[in-house]
C-alpha positions as CSV (number, residue, x, y, z in Angstrom):
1,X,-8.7,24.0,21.3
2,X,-5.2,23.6,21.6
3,X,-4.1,27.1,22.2
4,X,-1.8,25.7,25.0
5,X,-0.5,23.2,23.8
6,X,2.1,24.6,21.8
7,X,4.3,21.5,20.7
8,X,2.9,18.1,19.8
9,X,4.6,15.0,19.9
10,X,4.3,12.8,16.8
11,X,6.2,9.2,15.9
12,X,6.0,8.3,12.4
13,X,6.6,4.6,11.1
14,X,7.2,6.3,7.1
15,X,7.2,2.7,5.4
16,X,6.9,1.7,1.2
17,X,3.4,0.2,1.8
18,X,2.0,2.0,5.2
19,X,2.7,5.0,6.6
20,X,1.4,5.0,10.8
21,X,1.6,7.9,13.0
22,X,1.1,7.8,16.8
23,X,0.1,10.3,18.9
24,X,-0.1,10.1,22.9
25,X,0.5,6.9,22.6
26,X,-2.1,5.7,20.2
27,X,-1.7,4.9,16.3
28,X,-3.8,8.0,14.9
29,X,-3.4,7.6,11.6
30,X,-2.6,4.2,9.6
31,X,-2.9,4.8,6.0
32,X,-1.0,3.7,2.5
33,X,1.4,5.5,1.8
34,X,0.5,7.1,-1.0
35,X,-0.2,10.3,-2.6
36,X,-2.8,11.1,-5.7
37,X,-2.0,14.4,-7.1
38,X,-3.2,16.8,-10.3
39,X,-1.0,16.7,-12.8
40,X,-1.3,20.2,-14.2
41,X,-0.8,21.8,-10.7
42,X,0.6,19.2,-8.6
43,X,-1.9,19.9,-6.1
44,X,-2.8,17.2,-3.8
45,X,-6.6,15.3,-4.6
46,X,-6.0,12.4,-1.7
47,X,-4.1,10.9,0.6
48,X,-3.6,7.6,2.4
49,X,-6.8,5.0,1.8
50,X,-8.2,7.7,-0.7
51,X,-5.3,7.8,-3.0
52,X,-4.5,3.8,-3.0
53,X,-8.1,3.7,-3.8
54,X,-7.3,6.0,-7.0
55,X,-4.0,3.3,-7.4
56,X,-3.6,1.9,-11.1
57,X,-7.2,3.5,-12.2
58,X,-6.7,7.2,-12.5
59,X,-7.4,9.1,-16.0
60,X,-4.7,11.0,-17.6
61,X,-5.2,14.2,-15.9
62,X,-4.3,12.2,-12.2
63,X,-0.8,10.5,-11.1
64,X,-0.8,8.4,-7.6
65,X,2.1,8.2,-6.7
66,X,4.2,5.8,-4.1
67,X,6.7,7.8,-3.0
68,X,8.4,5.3,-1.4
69,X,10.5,2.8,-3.1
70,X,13.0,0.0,-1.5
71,X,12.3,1.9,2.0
72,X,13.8,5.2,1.0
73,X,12.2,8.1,-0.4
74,X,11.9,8.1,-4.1
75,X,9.8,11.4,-4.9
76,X,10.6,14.2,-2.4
77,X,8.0,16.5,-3.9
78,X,5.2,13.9,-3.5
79,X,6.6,12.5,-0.4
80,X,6.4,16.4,1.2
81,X,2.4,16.5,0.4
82,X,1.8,12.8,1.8
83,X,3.1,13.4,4.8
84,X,1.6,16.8,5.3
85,X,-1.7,15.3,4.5
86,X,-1.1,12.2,6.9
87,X,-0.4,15.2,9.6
88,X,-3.2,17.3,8.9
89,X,-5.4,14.0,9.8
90,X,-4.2,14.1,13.2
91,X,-5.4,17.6,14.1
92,X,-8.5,18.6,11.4
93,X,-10.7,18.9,14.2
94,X,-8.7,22.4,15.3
95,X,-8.7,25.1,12.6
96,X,-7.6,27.6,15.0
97,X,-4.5,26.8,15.5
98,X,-1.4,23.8,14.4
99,X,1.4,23.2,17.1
100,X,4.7,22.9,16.2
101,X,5.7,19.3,16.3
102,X,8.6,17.3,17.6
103,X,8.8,13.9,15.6
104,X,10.7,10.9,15.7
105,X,10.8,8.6,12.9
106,X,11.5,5.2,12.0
107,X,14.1,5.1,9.3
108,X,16.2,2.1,7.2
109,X,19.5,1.3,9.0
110,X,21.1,1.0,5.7
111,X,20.0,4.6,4.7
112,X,23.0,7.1,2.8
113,X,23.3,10.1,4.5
114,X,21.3,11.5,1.8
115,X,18.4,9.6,2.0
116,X,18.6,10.3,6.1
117,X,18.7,14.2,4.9
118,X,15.6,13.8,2.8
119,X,13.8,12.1,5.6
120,X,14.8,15.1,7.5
121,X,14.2,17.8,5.2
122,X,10.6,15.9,4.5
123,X,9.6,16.2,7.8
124,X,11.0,20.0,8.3
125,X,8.8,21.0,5.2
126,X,5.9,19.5,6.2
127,X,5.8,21.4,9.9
128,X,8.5,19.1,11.7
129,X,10.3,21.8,14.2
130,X,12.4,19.0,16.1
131,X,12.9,15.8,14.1
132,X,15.0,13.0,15.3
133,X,15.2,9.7,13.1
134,X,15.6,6.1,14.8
135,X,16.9,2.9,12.8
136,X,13.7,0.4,12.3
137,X,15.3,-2.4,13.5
138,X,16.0,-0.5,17.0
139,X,12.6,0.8,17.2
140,X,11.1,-2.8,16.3
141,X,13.3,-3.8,19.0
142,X,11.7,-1.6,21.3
143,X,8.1,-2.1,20.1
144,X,8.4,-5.8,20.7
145,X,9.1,-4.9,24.0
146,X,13.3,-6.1,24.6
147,X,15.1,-3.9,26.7
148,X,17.7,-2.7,23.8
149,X,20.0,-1.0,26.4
150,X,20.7,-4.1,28.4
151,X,24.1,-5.7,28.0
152,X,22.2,-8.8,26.0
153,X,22.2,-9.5,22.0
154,X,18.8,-9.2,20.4
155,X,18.6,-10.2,17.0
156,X,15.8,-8.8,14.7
157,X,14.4,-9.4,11.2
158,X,12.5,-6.6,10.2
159,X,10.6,-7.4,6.6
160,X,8.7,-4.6,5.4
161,X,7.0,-3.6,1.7
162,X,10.3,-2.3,1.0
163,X,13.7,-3.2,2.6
164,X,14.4,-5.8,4.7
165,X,16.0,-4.7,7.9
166,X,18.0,-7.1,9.6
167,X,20.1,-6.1,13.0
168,X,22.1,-7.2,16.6
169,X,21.4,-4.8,18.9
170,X,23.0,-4.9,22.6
171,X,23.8,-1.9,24.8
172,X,21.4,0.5,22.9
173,X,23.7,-0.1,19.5
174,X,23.0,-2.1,16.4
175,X,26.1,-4.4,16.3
176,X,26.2,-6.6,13.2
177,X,23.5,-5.1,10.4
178,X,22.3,-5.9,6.8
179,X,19.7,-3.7,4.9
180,X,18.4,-5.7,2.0
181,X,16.3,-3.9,-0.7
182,X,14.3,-7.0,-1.3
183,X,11.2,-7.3,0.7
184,X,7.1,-7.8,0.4
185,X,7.2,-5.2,-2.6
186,X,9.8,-7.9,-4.4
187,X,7.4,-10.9,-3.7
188,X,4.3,-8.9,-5.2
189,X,6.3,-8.5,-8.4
190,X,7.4,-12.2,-8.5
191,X,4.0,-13.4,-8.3
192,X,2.8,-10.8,-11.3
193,X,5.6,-12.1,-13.1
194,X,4.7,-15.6,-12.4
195,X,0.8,-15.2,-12.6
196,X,2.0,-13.8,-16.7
197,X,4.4,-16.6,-17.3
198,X,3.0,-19.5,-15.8
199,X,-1.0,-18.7,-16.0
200,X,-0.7,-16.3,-19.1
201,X,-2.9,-14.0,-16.9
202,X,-2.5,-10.1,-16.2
203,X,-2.6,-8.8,-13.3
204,X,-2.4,-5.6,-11.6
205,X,-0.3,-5.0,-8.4
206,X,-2.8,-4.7,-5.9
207,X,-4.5,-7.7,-7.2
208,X,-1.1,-9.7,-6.6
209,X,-1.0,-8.2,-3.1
210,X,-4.2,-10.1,-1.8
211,X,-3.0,-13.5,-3.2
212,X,0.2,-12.4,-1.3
213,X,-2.3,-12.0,1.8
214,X,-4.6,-15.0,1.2
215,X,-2.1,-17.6,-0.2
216,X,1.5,-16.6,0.3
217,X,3.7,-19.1,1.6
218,X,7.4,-19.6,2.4
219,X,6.9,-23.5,2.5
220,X,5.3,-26.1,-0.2
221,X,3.9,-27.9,2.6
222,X,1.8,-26.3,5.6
223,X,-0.2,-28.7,7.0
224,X,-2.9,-28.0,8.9
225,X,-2.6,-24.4,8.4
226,X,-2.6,-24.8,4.9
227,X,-5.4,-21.8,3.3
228,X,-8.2,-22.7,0.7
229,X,-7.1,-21.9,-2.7
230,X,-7.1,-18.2,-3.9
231,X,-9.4,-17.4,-7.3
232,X,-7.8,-14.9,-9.6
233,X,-9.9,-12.9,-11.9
234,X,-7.9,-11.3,-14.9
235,X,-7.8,-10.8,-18.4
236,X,-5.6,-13.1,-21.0
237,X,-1.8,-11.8,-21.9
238,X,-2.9,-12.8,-25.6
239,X,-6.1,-12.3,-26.0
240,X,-7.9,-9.8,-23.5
241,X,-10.4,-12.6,-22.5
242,X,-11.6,-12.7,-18.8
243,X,-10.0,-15.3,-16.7
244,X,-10.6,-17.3,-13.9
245,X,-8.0,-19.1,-12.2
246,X,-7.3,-20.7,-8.7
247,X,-4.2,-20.0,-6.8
248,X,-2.8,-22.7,-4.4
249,X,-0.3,-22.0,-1.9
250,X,2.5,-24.5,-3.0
251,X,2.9,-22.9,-6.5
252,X,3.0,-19.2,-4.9
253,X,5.7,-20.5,-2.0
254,X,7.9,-21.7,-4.9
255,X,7.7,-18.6,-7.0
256,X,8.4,-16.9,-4.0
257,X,11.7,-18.9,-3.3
258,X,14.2,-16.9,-4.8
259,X,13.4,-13.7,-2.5
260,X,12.6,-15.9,0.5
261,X,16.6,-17.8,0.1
262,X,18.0,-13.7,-0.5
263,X,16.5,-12.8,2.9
264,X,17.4,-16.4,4.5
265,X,21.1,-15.5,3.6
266,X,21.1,-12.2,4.1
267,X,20.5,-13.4,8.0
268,X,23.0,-15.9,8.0
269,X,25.4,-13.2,6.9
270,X,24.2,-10.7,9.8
271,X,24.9,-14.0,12.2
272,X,28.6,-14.8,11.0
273,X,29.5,-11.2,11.8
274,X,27.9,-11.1,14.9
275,X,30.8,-11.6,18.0
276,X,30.5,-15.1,19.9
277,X,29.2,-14.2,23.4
278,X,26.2,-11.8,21.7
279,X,25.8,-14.9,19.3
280,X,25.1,-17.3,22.0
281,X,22.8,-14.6,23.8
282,X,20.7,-14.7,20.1
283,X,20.3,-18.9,20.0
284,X,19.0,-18.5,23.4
285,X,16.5,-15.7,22.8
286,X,15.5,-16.7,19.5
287,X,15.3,-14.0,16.7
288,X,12.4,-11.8,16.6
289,X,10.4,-11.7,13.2
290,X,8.8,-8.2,12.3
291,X,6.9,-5.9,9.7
292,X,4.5,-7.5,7.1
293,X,6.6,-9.8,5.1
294,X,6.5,-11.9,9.1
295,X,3.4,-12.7,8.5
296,X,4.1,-14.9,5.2
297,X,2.7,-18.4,6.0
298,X,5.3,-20.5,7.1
299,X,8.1,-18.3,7.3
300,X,9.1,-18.7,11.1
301,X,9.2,-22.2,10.5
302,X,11.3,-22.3,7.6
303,X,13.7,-20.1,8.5
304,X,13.8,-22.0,12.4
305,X,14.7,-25.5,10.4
306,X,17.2,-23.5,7.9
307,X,19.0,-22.2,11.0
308,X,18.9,-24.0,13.8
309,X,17.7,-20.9,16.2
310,X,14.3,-20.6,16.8
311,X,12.3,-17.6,14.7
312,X,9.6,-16.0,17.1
313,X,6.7,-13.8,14.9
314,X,6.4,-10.7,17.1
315,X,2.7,-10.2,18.6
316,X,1.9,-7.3,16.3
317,X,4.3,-7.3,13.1
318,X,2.8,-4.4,11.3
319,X,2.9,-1.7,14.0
320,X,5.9,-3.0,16.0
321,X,8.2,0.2,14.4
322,X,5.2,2.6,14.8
323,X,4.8,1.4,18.5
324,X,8.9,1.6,19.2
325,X,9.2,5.0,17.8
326,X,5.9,6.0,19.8
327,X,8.2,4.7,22.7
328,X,11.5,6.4,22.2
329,X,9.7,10.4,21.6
330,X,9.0,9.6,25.3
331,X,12.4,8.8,26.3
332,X,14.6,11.1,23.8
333,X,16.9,12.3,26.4
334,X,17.1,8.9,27.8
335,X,18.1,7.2,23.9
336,X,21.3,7.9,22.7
337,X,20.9,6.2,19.8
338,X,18.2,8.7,18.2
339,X,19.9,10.7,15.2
């Protein structure tokens, strides 16, 4: 099996929370990213699902590891294994033989040129023998489905666990940009911190993810679409006790706040630099809401009221970078813009 085919193409959406991988087209592999290793040998035990399985409830002699933090990597070592372990998923079904690969991959547009190197050098180590890198804003662009080489301004806000991308893009460029390191991993921490201050209650990271998922809000008041309170199990700061308290959505939408107004004028500072004619392209088209944090209750219509230009949540918020950079390995020669 796969004796001809001697290069495969794979695009890679490497995000803080989920890493995705598409292959001909289809998402092969979406898994979290993270990476459980041993600590005497660094060896790799899991990957993916596995590993965030493992996540805050190893013993001593196991680390899992994010190695992702604010969008960027943060552990080269442990970022190496994960994605060679994402990789191998896509082909264990041939032993006999592993094709060189040719990868494109989604990457902050506010990256250093060292954190673009350790992408690259990442992806080289772990059986990358061509590897371009795309901005995630561009290939959100292109995985919502906006032509991004047409002489038009697009505007789009891509929130993800780690940075917040936010770009004008017209004639296949990014015009006016801001890269925010505040994102859905920032509003999981403000509701730890507020679960401990204002319920005296512990609680662990991924427990604060799902009342992010089941009760995050950017508005006190949802209406109809407001969801059923959220019951959190923990033990007491003080005491250790077990715990049972219920969440509502109004009291998680004003912890959030803080985060939500850094990301509101964050925006508004993308918009004043953004040249007049491309500007009145964007209030016409609307601005295009992507990654996970778009899917925070409320948030399109917040942000539509704070700013007068209507917020539109893509169709697909989680894979819209994995589905853009799935596009642009089929057009390479055809994107300029690919680094």
């Amino acid at each position: 099996m796969g004796f001809f085919s001697f290069t495969k193409e794979i695009a890679m959406d490497l995000g803080t929370a989920n890493t995705i991988i598409i292959s001909d087209g289809k998402i092969v592999v979406d898994e979290p990213s993270v990476v459980a290793l041993d600590r005497r040998t660094e060896r790799m035990i899991a990957v993916g699902g596995k590993a965030k399985m493992m996540y805050e409830k190893t013993n001593p002699e196991i680390r899992t590891i994010r190695p992702l933090r604010d969008g960027v990597i943060a552990n080269f070592n442990a970022c190496e294994q994960m994605m060679r372990g994402l990789i191998k998923m896509i082909h264990s079904g041939s032993r006999l033989f592993t094709p060189s690969l040719k990868m494109v991959i989604g990457v902050p547009s506010g990256s250093t040129e060292v954190e673009l190197r350790a992408v690259r050098d990442s992806a080289e180590h772990a059986g990358g023998r061509e590897v371009y890198l795309i901005y995630e804003p561009m290939a959100a662009a292109i995985g919502i489905g906006l032509d991004v080489l047409a002489p038009e301004g697009n505007m789009i806000v891509d929130i993800g666990g780690g940075s917040t991308e936010i770009a004008v893009i017209s004639l296949g460029g990014i015009v006016a940009d801001k890269s925010l390191r505040v994102a859905g991993d920032e509003l999981t921490s403000d509701i730890q911190e507020y679960m401990s201050r204002q319920h005296n209650v512990k609680v662990s990271e991924r427990m604060a993810e799902r009342i992010k998922i089941h009760v995050g809000a950017a508005l006190t008041d949802l209406g109809d679409e407001a969801p059923e309170d959220y019951v959190v199990h923990g033990p007491n700061r003080i005491t250790a006790l077990p715990m049972e308290v219920p969440v509502c959505y109004q009291e998680i939408a004003r912890c959030l706040e803080k985060t939500v107004a850094k990301i509101e004028t964050a925006i508004l500072q993308a918009l004043e630099e953004t040249p007049p004619e491309l500007y009145a392209d964007i209030v016409h088209n609307g601005i295009y809401l992507a990654g996970g944090g778009a899917m925070l209750k409320g948030l399109a219509r917040r942000l539509t009221d704070k700013i007068n230009i209507p917020f539109h949540v893509a169709d697909d918020p989680l894979h819209c970078v994995a589905k853009g950079t799935g596009i642009a390995i089929k057009h390479i020669h055809d994107y300029s813009f690919l680094m």
